[in-house]
C-alpha positions as CSV (number, residue, x, y, z in Angstrom):
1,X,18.9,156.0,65.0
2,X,18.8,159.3,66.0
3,X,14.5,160.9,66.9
4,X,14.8,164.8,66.9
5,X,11.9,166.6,69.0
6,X,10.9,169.3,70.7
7,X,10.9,170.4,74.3
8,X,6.8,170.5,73.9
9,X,6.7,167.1,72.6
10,X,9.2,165.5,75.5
11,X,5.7,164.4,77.7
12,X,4.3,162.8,75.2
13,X,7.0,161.2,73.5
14,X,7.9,157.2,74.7
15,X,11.4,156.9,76.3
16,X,11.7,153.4,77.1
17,X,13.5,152.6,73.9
18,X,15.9,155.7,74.1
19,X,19.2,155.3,75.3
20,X,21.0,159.0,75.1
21,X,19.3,161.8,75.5
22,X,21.1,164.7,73.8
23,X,20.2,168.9,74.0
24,X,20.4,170.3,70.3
25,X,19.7,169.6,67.0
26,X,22.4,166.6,67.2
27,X,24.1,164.1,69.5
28,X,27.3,166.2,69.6
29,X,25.9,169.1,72.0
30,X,25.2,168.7,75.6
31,X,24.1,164.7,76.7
32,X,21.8,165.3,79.7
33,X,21.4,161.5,79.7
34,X,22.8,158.0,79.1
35,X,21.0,154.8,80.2
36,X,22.9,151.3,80.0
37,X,26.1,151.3,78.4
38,X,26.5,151.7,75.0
39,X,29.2,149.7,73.3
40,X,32.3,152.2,71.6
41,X,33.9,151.4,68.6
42,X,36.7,150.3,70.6
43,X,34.7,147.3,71.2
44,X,32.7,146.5,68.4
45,X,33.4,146.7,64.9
46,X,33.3,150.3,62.6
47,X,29.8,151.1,62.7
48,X,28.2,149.3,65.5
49,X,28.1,152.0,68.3
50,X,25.6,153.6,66.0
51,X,23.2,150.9,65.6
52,X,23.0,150.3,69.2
53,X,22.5,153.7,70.3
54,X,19.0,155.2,70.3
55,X,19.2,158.8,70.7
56,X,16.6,161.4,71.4
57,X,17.9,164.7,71.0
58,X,16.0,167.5,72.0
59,X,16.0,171.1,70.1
60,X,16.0,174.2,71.8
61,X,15.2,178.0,70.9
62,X,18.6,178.8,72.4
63,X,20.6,176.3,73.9
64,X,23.0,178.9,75.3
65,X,19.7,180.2,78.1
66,X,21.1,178.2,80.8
67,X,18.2,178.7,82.7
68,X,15.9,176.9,80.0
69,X,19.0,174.1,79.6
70,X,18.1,173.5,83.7
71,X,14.8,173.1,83.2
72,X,15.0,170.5,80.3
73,X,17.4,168.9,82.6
74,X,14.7,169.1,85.6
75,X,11.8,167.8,83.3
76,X,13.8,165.0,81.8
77,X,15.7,163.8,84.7
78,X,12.3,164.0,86.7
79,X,10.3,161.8,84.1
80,X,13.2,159.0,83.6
81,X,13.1,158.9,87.6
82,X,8.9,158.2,87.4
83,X,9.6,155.2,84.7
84,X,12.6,153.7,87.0
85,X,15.4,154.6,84.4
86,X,18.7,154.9,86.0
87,X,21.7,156.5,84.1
């Protein structure tokens, strides 16, 4: 299940349950994060990879200002380290 938010909202939002962090209004953009593995279709059945994946995908004004996609990048890399979250 996909949770759309803003960049505003990233502190306050819980990330222990996300998986994949994706930039844009989708999971098909830029992923500036992926925690444990998530299983493909190659290994499960049609349809599974979806119900295992928890994506938080993150909307920007304009994804193409690379120098607002680094800071994302900074503030989300920087608050997965504080919680221990490797990926």
């Amino acid at each position: 299940m996909d949770k759309t938010i803003t960049v505003d909202q990233l502190a306050s939002t819980d990330l222990r349950s996300v998986n994949e962090i994706w930039l844009g209004g989708t999971h098909t953009e830029l992923c500036l994060w992926r925690g444990k593995q998530v299983p493909t279709h190659d290994m499960l059945s049609e349809g599974t990879h979806d119900q295992n994946a928890r994506r938080l995908c993150l909307q920007l004004v304009d994804p193409d200002d690379k120098a607002a996609v680094a800071s994302v990048e900074a503030l989300v890399r920087e608050r997965l380290e504080r919680m221990g979250r490797p990926g």
